[in-house]
C-alpha positions in Angstrom: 99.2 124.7 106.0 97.5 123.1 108.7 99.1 122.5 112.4 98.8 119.0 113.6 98.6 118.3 117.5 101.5 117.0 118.9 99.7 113.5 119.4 102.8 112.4 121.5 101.8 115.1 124.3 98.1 113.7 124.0 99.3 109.9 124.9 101.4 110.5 127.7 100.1 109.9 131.0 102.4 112.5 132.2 104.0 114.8 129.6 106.8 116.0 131.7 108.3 112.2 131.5 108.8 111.8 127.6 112.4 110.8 126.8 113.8 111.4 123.3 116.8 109.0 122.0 118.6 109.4 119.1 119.3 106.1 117.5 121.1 106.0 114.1 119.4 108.2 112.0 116.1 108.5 113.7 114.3 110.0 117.0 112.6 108.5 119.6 110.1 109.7 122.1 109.1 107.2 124.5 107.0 107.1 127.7 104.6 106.2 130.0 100.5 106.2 129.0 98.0 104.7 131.8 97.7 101.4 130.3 101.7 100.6 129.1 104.8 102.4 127.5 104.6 104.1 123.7 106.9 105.0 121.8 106.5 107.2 118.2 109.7 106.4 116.0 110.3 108.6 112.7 113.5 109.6 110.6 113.5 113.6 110.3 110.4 115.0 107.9 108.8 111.3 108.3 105.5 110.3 109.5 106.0 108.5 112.9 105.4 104.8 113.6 103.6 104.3 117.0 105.6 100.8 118.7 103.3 100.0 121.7 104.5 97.8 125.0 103.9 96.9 128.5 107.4 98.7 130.0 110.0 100.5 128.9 113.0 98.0 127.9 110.4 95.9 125.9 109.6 99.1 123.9 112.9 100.3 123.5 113.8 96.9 121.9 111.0 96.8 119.5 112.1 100.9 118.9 115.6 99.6 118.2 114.8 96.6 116.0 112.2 98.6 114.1 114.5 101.1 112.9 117.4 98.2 112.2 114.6 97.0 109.5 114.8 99.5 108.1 117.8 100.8 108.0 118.3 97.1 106.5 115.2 97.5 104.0 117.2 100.6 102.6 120.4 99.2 102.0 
């Protein structure tokens, strides 16, 4: 088995400042980079999606309405 980086830690301007939210059935870690806010959204054992933005409420409302999709795609 081969250990991935934590590519979350590798983004982060400053990796003392990542936030994790729990929102329905998934995690996300959000935070600051140099350039913007990023945020890696994933249900447990899944592959993250990376949502990108300029601050931090615009990126936790593209988080949220990714994972509404597809909660919505599931159903």
């Amino acid at each position: 088995m081969t250990i991935q980086p934590d590519l979350a830690s590798q983004v982060f301007h400053d990796p003392g400042a990542i936030e994790e939210i729990q929102f329905l059935d998934h995690r996300i870690r959000l935070g600051p980079t140099h350039t913007g806010w990023v945020s890696f959204v994933a249900r447990p054992g899944e592959r993250p999606t990376i949502v990108l933005a300029s601050d931090r409420e615009t990126l936790l409302a593209q988080s949220h309405k990714l994972v509404e999709q597809r909660i919505e795609r599931r159903r």
